[in-house]
C-alpha positions in Angstrom: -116.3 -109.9 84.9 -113.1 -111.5 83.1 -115.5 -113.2 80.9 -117.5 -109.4 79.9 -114.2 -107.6 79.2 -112.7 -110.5 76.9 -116.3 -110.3 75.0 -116.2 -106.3 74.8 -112.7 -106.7 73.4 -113.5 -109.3 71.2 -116.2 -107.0 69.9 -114.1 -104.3 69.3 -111.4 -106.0 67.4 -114.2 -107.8 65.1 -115.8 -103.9 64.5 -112.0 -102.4 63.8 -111.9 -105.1 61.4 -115.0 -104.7 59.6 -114.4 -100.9 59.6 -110.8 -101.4 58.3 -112.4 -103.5 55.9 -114.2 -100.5 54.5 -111.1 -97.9 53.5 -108.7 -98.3 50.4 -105.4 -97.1 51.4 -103.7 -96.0 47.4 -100.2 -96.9 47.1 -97.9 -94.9 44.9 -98.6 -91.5 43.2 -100.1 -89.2 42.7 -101.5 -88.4 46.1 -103.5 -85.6 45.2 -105.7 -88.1 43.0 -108.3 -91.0 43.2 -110.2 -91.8 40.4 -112.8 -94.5 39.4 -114.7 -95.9 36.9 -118.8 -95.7 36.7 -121.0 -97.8 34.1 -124.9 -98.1 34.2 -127.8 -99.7 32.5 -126.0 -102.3 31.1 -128.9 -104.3 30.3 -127.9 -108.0 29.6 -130.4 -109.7 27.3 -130.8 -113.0 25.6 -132.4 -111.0 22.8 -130.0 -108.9 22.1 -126.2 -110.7 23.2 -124.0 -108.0 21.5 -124.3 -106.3 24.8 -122.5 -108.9 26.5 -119.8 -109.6 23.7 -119.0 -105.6 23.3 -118.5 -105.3 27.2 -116.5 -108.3 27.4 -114.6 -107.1 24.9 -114.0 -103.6 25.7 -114.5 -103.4 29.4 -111.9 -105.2 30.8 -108.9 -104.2 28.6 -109.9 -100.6 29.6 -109.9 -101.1 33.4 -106.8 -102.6 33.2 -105.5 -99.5 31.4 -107.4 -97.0 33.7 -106.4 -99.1 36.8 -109.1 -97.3 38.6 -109.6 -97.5 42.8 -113.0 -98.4 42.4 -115.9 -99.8 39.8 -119.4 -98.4 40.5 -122.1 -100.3 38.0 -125.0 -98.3 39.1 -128.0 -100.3 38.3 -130.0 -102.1 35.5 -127.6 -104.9 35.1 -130.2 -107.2 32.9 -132.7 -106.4 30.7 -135.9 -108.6 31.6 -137.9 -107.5 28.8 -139.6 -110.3 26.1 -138.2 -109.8 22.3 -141.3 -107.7 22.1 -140.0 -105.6 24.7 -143.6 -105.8 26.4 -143.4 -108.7 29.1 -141.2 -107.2 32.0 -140.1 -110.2 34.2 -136.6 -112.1 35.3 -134.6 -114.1 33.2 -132.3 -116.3 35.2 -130.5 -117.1 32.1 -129.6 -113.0 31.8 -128.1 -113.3 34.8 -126.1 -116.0 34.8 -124.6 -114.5 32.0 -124.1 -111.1 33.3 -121.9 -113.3 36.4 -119.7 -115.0 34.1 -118.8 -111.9 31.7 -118.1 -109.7 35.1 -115.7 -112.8 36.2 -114.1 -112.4 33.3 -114.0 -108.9 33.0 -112.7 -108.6 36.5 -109.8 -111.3 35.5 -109.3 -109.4 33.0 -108.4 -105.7 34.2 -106.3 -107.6 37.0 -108.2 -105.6 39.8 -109.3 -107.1 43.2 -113.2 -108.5 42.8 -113.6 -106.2 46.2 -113.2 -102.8 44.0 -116.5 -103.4 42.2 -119.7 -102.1 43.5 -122.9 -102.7 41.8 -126.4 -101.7 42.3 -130.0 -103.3 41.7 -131.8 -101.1 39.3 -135.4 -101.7 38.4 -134.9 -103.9 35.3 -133.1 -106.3 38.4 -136.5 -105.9 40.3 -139.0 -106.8 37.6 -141.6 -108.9 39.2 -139.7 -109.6 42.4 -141.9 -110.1 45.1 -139.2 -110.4 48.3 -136.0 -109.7 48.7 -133.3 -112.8 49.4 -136.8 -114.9 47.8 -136.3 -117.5 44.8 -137.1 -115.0 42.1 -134.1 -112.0 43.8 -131.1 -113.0 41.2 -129.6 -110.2 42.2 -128.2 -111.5 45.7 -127.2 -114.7 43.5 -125.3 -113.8 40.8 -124.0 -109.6 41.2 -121.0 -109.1 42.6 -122.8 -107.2 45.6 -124.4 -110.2 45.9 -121.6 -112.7 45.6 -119.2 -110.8 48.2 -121.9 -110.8 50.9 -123.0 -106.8 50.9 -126.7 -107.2 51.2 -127.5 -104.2 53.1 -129.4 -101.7 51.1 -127.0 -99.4 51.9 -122.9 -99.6 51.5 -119.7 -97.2 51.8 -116.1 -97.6 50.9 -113.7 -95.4 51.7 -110.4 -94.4 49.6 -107.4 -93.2 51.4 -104.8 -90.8 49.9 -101.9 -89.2 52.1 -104.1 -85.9 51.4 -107.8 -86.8 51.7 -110.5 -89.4 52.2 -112.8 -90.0 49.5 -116.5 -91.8 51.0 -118.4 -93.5 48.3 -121.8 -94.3 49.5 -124.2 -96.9 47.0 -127.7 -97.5 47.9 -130.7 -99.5 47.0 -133.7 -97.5 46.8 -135.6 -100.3 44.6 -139.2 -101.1 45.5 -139.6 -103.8 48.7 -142.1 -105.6 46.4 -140.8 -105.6 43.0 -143.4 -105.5 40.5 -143.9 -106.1 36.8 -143.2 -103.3 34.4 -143.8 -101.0 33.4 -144.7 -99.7 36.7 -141.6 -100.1 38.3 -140.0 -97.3 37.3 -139.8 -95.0 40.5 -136.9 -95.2 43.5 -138.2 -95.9 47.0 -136.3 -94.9 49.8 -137.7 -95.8 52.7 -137.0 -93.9 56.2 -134.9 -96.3 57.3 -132.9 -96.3 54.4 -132.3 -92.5 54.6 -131.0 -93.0 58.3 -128.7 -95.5 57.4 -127.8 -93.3 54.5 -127.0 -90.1 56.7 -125.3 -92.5 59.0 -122.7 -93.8 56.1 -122.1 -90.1 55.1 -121.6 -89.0 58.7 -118.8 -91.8 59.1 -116.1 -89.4 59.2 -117.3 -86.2 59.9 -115.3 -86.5 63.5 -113.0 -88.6 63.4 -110.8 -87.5 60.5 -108.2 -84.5 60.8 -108.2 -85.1 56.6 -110.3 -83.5 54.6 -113.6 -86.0 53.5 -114.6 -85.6 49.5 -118.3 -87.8 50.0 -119.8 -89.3 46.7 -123.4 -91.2 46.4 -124.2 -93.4 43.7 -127.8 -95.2 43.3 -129.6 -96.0 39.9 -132.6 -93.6 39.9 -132.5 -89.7 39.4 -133.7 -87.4 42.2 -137.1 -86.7 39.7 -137.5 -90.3 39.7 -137.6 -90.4 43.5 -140.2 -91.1 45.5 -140.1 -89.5 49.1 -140.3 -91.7 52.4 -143.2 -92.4 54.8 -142.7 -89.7 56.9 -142.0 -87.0 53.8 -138.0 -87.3 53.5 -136.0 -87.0 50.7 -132.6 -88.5 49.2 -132.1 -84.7 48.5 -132.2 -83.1 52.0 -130.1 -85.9 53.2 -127.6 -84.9 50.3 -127.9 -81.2 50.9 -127.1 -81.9 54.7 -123.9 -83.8 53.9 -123.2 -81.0 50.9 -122.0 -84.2 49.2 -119.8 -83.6 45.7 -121.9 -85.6 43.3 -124.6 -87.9 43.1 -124.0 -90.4 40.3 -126.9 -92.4 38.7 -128.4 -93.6 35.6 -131.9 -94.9 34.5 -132.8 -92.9 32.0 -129.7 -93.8 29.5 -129.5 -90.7 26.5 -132.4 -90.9 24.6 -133.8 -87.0 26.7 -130.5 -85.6 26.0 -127.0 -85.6 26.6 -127.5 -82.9 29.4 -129.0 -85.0 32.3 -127.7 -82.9 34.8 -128.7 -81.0 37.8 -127.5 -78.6 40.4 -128.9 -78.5 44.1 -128.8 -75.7 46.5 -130.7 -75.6 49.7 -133.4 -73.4 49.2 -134.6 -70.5 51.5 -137.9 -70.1 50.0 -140.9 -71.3 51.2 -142.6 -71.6 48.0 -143.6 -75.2 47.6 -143.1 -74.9 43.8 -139.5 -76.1 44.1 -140.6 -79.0 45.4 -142.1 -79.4 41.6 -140.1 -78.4 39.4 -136.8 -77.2 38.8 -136.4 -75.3 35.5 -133.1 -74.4 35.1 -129.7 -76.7 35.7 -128.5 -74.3 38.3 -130.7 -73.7 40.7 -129.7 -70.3 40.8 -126.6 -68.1 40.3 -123.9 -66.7 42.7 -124.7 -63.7 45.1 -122.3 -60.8 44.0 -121.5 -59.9 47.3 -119.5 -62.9 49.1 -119.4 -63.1 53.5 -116.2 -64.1 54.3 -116.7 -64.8 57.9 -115.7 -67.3 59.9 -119.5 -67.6 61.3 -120.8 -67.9 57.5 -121.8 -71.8 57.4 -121.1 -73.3 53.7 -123.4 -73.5 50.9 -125.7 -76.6 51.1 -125.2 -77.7 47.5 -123.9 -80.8 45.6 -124.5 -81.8 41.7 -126.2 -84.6 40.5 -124.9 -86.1 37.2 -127.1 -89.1 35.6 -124.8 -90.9 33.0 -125.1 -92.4 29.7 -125.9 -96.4 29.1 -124.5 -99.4 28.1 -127.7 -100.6 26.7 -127.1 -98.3 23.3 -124.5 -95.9 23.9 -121.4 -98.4 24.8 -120.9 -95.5 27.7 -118.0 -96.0 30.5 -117.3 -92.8 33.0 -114.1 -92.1 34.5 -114.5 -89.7 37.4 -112.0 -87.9 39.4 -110.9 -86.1 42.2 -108.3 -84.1 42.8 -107.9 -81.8 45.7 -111.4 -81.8 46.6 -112.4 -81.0 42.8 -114.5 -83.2 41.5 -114.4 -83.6 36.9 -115.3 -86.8 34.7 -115.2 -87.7 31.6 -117.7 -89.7 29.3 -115.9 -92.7 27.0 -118.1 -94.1 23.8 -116.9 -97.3 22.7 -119.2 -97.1 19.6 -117.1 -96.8 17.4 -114.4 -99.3 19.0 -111.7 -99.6 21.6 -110.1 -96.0 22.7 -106.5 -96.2 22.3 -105.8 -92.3 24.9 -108.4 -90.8 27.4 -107.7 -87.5 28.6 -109.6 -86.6 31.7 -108.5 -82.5 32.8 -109.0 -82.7 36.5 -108.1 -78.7 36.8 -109.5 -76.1 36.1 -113.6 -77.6 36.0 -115.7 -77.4 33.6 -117.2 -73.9 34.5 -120.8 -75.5 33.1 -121.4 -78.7 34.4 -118.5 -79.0 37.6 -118.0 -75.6 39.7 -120.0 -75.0 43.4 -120.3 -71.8 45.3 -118.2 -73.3 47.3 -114.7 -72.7 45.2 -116.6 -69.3 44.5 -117.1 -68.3 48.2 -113.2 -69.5 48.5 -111.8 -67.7 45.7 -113.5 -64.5 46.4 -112.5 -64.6 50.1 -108.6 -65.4 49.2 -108.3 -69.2 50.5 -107.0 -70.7 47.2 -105.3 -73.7 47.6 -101.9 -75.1 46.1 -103.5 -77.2 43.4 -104.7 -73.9 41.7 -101.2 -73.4 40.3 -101.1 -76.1 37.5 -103.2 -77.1 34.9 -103.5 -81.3 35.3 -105.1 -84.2 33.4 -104.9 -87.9 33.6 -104.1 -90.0 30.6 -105.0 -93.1 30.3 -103.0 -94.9 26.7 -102.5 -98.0 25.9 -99.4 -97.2 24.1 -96.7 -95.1 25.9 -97.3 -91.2 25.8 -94.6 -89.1 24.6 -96.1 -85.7 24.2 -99.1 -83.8 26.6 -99.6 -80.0 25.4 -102.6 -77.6 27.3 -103.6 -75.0 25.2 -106.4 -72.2 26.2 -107.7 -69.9 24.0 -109.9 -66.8 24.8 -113.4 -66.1 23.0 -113.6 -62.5 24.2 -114.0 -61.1 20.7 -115.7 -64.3 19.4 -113.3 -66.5 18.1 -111.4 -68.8 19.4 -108.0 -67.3 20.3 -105.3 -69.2 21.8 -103.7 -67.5 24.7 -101.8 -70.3 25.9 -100.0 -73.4 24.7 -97.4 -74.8 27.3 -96.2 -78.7 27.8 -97.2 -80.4 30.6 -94.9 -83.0 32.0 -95.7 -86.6 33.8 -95.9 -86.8 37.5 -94.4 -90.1 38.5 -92.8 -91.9 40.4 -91.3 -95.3 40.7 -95.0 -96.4 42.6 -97.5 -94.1 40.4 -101.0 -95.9 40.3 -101.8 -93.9 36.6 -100.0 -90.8 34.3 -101.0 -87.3 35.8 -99.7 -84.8 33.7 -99.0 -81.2 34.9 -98.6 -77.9 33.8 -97.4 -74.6 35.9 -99.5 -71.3 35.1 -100.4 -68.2 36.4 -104.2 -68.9 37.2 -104.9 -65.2 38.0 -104.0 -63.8 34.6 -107.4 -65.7 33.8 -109.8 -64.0 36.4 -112.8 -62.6 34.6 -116.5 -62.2 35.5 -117.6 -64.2 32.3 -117.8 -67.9 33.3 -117.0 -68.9 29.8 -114.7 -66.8 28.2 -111.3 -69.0 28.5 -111.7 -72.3 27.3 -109.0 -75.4 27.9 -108.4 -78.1 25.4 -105.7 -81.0 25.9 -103.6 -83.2 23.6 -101.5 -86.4 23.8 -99.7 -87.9 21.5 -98.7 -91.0 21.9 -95.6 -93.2 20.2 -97.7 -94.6 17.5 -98.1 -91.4 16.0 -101.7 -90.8 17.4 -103.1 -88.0 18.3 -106.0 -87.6 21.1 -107.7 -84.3 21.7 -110.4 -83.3 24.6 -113.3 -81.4 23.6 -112.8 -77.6 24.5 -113.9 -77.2 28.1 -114.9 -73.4 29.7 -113.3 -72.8 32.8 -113.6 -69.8 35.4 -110.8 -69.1 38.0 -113.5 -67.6 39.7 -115.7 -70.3 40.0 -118.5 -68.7 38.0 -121.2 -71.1 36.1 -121.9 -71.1 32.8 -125.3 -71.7 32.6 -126.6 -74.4 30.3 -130.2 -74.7 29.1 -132.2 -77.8 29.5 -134.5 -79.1 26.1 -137.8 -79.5 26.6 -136.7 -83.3 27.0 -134.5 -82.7 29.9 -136.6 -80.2 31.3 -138.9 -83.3 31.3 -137.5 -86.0 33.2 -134.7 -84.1 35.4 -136.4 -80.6 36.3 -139.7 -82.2 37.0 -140.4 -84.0 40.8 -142.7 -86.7 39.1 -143.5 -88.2 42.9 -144.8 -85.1 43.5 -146.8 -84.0 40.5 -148.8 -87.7 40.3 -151.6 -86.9 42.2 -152.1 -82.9 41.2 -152.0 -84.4 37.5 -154.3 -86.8 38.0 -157.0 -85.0 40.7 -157.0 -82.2 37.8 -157.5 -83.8 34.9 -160.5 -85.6 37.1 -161.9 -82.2 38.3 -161.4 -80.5 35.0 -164.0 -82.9 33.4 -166.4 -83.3 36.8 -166.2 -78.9 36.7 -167.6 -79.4 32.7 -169.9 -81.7 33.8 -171.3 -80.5 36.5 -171.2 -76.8 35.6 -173.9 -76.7 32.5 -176.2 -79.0 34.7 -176.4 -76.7 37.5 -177.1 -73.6 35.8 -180.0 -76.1 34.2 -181.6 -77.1 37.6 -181.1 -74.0 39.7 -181.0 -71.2 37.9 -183.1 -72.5 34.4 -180.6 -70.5 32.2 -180.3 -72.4 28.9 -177.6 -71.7 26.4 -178.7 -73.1 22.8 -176.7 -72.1 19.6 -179.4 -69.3 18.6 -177.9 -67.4 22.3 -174.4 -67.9 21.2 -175.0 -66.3 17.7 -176.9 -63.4 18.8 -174.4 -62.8 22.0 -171.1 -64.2 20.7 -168.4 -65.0 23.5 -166.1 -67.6 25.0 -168.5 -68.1 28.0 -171.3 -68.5 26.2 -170.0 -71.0 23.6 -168.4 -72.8 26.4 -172.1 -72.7 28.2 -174.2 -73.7 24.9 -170.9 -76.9 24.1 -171.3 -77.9 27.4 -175.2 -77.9 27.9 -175.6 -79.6 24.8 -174.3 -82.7 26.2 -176.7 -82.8 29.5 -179.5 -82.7 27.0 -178.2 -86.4 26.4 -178.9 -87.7 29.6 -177.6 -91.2 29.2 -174.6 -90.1 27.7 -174.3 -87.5 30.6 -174.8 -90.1 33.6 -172.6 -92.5 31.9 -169.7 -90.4 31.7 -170.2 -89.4 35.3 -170.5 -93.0 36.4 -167.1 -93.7 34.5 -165.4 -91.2 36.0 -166.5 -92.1 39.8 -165.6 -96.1 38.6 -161.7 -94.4 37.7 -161.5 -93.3 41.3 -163.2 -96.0 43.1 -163.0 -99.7 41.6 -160.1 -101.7 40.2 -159.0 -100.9 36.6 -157.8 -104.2 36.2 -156.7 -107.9 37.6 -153.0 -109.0 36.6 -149.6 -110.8 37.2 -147.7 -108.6 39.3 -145.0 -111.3 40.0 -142.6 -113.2 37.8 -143.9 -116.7 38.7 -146.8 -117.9 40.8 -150.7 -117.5 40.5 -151.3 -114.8 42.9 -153.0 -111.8 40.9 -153.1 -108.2 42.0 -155.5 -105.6 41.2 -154.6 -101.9 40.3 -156.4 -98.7 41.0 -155.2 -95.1 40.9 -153.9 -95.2 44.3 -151.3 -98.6 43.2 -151.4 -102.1 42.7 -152.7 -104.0 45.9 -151.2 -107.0 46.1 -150.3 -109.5 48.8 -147.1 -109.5 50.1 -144.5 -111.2 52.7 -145.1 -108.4 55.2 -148.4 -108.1 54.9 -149.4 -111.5 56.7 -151.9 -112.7 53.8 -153.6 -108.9 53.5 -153.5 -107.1 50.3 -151.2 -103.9 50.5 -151.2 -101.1 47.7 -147.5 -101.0 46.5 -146.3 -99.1 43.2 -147.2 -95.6 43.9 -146.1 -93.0 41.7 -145.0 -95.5 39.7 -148.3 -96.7 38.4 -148.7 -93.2 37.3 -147.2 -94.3 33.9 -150.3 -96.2 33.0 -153.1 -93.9 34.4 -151.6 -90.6 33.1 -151.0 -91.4 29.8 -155.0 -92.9 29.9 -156.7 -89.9 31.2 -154.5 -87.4 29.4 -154.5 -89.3 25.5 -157.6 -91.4 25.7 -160.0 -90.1 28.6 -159.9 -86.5 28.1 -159.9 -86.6 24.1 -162.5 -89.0 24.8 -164.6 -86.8 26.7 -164.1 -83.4 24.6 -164.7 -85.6 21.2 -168.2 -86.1 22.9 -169.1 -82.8 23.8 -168.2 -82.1 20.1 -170.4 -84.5 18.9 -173.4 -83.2 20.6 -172.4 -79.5 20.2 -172.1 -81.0 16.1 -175.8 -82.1 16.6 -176.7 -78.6 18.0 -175.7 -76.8 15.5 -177.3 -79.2 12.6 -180.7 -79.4 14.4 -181.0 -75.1 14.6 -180.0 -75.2 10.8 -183.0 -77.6 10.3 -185.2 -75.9 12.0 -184.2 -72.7 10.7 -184.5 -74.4 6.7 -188.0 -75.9 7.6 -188.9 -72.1 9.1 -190.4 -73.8 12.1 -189.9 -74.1 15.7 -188.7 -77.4 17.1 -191.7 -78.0 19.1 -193.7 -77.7 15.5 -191.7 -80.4 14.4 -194.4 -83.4 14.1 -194.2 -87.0 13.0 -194.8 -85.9 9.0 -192.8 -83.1 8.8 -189.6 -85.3 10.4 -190.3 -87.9 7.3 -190.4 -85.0 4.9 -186.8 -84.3 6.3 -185.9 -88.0 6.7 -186.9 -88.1 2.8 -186.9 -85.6 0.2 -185.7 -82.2 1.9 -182.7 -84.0 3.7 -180.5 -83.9 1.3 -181.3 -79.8 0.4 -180.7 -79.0 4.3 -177.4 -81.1 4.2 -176.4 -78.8 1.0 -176.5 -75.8 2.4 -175.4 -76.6 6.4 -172.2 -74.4 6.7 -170.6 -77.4 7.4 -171.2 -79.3 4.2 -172.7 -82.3 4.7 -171.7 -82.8 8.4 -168.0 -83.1 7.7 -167.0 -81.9 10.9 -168.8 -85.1 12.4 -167.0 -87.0 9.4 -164.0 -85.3 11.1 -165.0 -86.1 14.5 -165.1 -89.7 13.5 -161.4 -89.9 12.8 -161.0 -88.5 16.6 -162.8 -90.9 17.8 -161.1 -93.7 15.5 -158.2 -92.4 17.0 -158.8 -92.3 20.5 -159.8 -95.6 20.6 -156.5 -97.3 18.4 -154.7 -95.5 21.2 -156.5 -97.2 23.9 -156.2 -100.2 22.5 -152.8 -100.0 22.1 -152.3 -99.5 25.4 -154.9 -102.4 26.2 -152.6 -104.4 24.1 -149.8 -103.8 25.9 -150.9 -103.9 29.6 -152.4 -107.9 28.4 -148.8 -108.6 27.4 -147.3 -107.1 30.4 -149.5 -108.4 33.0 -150.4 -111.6 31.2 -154.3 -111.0 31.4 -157.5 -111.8 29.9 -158.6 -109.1 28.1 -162.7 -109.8 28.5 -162.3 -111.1 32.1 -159.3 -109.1 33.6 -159.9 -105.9 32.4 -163.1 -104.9 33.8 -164.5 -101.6 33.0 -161.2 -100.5 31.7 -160.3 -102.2 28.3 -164.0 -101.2 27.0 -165.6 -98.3 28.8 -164.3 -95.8 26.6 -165.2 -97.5 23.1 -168.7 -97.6 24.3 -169.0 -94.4 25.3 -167.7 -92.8 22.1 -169.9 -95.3 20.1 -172.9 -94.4 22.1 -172.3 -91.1 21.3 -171.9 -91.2 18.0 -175.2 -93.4 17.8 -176.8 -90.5 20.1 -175.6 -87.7 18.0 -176.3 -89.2 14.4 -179.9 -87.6 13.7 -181.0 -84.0 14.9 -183.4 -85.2 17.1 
């Protein structure tokens, strides 16, 4: 009994540990504030070693003047990509030098090795085939790696007097990392979103504080896939009503507005599942409950940063009070000598939540609403902070307000808040982006730093921002979910005109010819008379059906999935199947959405132009052989042997002159289509040989050659008007 109790205390003290393990307690002031520093898609590569030599350079100097509680690299650490940028695969030699510039780095800023956190991103889990396997230089050489946190899932906790702050990181990479480029999606699996909910339930009761919880992974929420049993990284989120979700992955080349607000939806419509078209979600209700039975907005924002890769981007991200700012530091154009970062009042367009809405409007506004505050960050002493805010109500930039702000410090102070009393409610107002704050330092060099102007609601109002087209693209669209829709309707769309025309042929013996559609001119019949035209070529006809059943049921092609070995996998529309360590020698389909960037693009730019260039073609030939006819005055079943070299010879050349079109130019110009079409597929051919190291006669089966057959045959069809 002596020996259970010494082994259940034992236990205990070894858990304490490990949990104590887990929480940053801050020393010195200011209390009210933790703030930390995120980078992403750094993107080591032997072709292109700037990368290294500009973070080295920059990186570590900067910490050491941000002195920030934590350092979140949030995925794509090397770059795995050939010169060519077509062969997707690990470098060992990448990452060996991405460990020895973060060793430096982390000498450098003078901060614990324990403070940095970073994340596999998909470029780490290019052709990966296991986890903890040969090929995984991830658990070798990232810091992750090197301090022993190989769970997919991690938390850290940082400590004020006030407040806890959980960060939560996680892994969401595929199990079985393939090749690019389809490796481009996250996969959380179930598992991982328990252990996730777990880590953001870790203080939920057992802290009288108030808990501020952060998540940080590599891919957007668009870019994620769902789990087995249907769950989402987004409902976990909305159930925590986490601050922010911090990522990267898809750098700045969409837009500079990569950002996205969630709110748990009460509609059942499943098109929110697809698409999200606005940044917000939706706007506040006008009329606020304020009781106690209310429960609080399910909500959090999601804000995908800039990269390393191109854009030399670092982000410092704070919170104060519960209220969560950032700002974004290029180091283009060289070292930053001030960064500003307001931490109150938020941005009204990219940081408020109904949440300090429903609290303003109900009268619980806290303390920290009394001063305007910003941390600097200088490498030369500061010796002058002014706020100013300026008011736009007429249209021009106004200023209201210009007041000091003075240093909050102490003998202990971790970094230079700077404060600033006001009277907050002189600035209520319905508009969210009427006032507008801008800070300045000066510093005793003589420099002067300024922040962009910021708008700013007391109220908590939103300014709403409008996505591009771009942004729209890859943050407002759920891409898991859209694969299969996309790619079952572009497949239907062209079995519908197939099939269509060929019934109305064999059951109900209505036949739409060009004569019909000139002496009854509409859209249904031209459609009809396009469409028919093409069964009347019944090769062509059965051979495009045939391709299109081969697209759903056979291989496309045979490739290297995997950074070394000989094993091959095959890949169809449903993913690549592949054999894998779990799998016990049977092939398993992995890579699903993520193969959608390969058959998308070939059904949407090569299949379907494909297809419509050949009903053109024999809608072309339609038209040319009732223009014949109609020259010759006959019937085409007067057309004999003679009169067809008559054409052939002398009178071929007088029909060509006066066809409306002019000597078949429209074919000429249906050539080109075709031309083009086919560069495009074999541009695509060219690069899934380089990616996948195939054999472009032997490993590409019907794919590499399908279509260039089919629009030759039908150009060899379509050529003469019989």
């Amino acid at each position: 009994m002596r020996l259970v109790m010494l082994v259940l205390i034992l236990i205990f003290y070894v858990a304490r540990g490990k949990e104590s393990e887990r929480v940053i307690h801050t020393k010195g002031n200011p209390d009210s504030v933790v703030w930390v520093v995120q980078l992403s898609d750094i993107h080591f590569s032997v072709h292109h070693p700037d990368r290294a030599h500009d973070f080295h350079k920059y990186v570590g100097p900067t910490l050491k003047t941000i002195n920030p509680s934590l350092v979140l690299i949030t995925g794509d650490l090397t770059d795995g990509k050939s010169k060519d940028l077509l062969t997707m695969k690990q470098n060992e030699d990448e990452w060996v030098e991405y460990r020895n510039v973060m060793d430096s780095v982390i000498k450098r800023s003078g901060l614990d090795k324990s403070l940095f956190f970073d994340l596999r991103g998909n470029h780490d889990n290019f052709g990966v085939p296991v986890v903890g396997g040969s090929l995984d230089f991830f658990s070798k050489y990232s810091t992750n790696g090197q301090l022993g946190r190989s769970g997919t899932v991690n938390s850290i906790t940082v400590e004020t007097k006030e407040r806890k702050h959980l960060f939560v990181g996680f892994d969401s990479t595929m199990s079985t990392g393939l090749r690019g480029p389809t490796n481009v999606f996250g996969h959380p699996t179930d598992q991982l979103l328990k252990d996730l909910d777990l880590e953001l339930s870790r203080w939920d009761s057992q802290s009288a504080k108030p808990v501020t919880k952060i998540s940080f992974g590599h891919f957007p929420l668009s870019f994620s896939a769902s789990s087995g049993s249907g769950g989402t990284l987004e409902d976990v989120f909305l159930k925590h009503s986490i601050s922010a979700y911090l990522c990267g992955h898809l750098h700045t080349k969409f837009g500079k507005n990569l950002k996205r607000f969630h709110q748990l939806s009460n509609r059942s419509l499943s098109l929110h599942k697809l698409f999200q078209f606005n940044m917000h979600q939706s706007s506040f209700q006008n009329n606020v409950n304020c009781s106690a039975e209310i429960l609080p907005v399910q909500e959090f924002w999601e804000w995908e940063m800039g990269d390393w890769r191109k854009n030399r981007q670092l982000r410092i991200l704070a919170i104060d009070s519960g209220h969560v700012s950032y700002v974004d530091v290029d180091f283009q154009s060289g070292t930053k000598k001030t960064i500003i970062l307001p931490t109150f009042p938020l941005d009204s367009r990219f940081m408020s939540t109904s949440l300090s809405h429903h609290n303003y409007e109900c009268q619980s506004v806290p303390p920290s609403y009394e001063t305007i505050r910003a941390l600097v960050f200088s490498v030369s002493p500061v010796v002058s902070v002014v706020a100013r805010i300026y008011d736009t109500k007429y249209g021009n930039f106004d200023l209201v307000v210009e007041t000091p702000m003075i240093k909050h410090a102490n003998e202990t102070s971790r970094g230079e808040l700077y404060v600033a009393p006001w009277n907050y409610k002189a600035f209520e107002d319905a508009s969210p982006d009427r006032y507008w704050l801008q800070i300045e330092a000066n510093d005793i060099m003589g420099r002067s730093t300024l922040t962009e102007l910021r708008p700013f609601s007391i109220n908590g109002h939103r300014f709403k921002v409008s996505w591009s087209w771009k942004e729209f693209l890859v943050m407002g669209c759920q891409w898991s979910a859209l694969y299969y829709p996309l790619f079952w309707s572009a497949l239907g769309c062209m079995f519908f005109f197939l099939f269509l025309p060929k019934a109305l042929l064999v059951f109900s013996n209505k036949i739409f010819t060009y004569k019909n559609f000139i002496a009854n001119k509409s859209f249904a019949n031209c459609v009809l008379w396009v469409l028919q035209e093409l069964c009347r070529v019944r090769t062509l006809w059965f051979s495009w059906i045939g391709y299109l059943f081969y697209l759903i049921l056979s291989p496309w092609f045979i490739g290297h999935v995997f950074t070394e070995g000989e094993n091959k996998g095959y890949m169809t529309y449903i993913g690549w199947a592949v054999q894998t360590s779990h799998a016990k020698g049977k092939h398993e389909y992995v890579g699903s959405p993520d193969i959608m960037v390969v058959v998308l693009p070939h059904l949407l730019f090569v299949v379907l132009p494909a297809f419509f260039a050949t009903v053109a073609l024999t809608a072309e030939r339609g038209i040319y052989r009732e223009h014949m006819l109609a020259f010759s005055g006959k019937k085409k079943d007067d057309i004999d042997l003679n009169s067809r070299r008559s054409l052939s010879n002398g009178n071929q050349s007088n029909i060509q002159s006066d066809y409306p079109f002019g000597k078949r130019r429209i074919r000429k110009l249906l050539y080109v289509v075709c031309l083009a079409v086919c560069w495009k597929h074999f541009m695509n051919c060219r690069t899934l040989t380089k990616a996948y190291e195939m054999n472009p006669v032997l490993h590409f089966l019907g794919y590499g050659f399908s279509i260039p057959l089919l629009l030759a045959y039908a150009v060899s069809e379509t050529r003469s008007a019989q």
